[in-house]
C-alpha positions in Angstrom: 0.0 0.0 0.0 2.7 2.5 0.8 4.5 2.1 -2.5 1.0 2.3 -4.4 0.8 5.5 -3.0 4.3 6.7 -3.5 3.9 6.1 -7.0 0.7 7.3 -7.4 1.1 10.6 -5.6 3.7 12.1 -8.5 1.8 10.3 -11.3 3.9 7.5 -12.7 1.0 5.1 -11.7 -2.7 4.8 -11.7 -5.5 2.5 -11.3 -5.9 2.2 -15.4 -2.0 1.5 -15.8 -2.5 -1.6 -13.2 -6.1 -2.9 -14.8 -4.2 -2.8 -18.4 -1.0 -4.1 -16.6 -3.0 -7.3 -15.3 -5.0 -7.4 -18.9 -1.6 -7.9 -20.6 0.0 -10.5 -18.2 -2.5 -12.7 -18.1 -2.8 -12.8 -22.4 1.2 -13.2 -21.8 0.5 -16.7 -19.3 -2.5 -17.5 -21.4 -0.4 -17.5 -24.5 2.4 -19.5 -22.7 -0.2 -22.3 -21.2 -1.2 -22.5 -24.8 2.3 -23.1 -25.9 3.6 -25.5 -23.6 0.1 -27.6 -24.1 1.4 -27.6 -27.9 4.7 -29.2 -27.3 5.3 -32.9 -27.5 6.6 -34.9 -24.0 10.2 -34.5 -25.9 10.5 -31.4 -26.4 9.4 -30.3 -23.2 11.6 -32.9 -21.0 15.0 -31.9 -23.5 14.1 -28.0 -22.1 13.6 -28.9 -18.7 17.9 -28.9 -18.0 18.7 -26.5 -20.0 20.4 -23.8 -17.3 21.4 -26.6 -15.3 25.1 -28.0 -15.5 27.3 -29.7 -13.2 29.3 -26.5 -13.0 26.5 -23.9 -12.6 25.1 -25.5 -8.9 26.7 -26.7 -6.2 24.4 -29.3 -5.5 25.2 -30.6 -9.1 28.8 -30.2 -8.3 28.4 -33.2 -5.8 26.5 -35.8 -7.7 28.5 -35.4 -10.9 
């Protein structure tokens, strides 16, 4: 609450910005859900690693 109205009092945010801010996320996690539903068990499991390495986590470091 204190930050809503710290940025509200000078005018960088309003009630309209955050209705059209929550529109446009939820199209953005709508869109993803749609695109992960599209992707075959494959493709999906091959991304699932992708940042992890034995290198990159120290919990990796130990069962490598």
């Amino acid at each position: 609450m204190r930050f809503r109205l710290f940025m509200e009092s000078p005018g960088w945010w309003n009630a309209d910005a955050e209705t059209e801010l929550k529109a446009r996320l939820k199209e953005d996690v709508m869109k993803a859900f749609k695109r992960a539903e599209t992707l075959k068990q494959a493709e999906v499991l091959s991304e699932l690693f992708t940042e992890a390495s034995c290198e990159s986590e120290f919990q990796f470091k130990l069962s490598c």
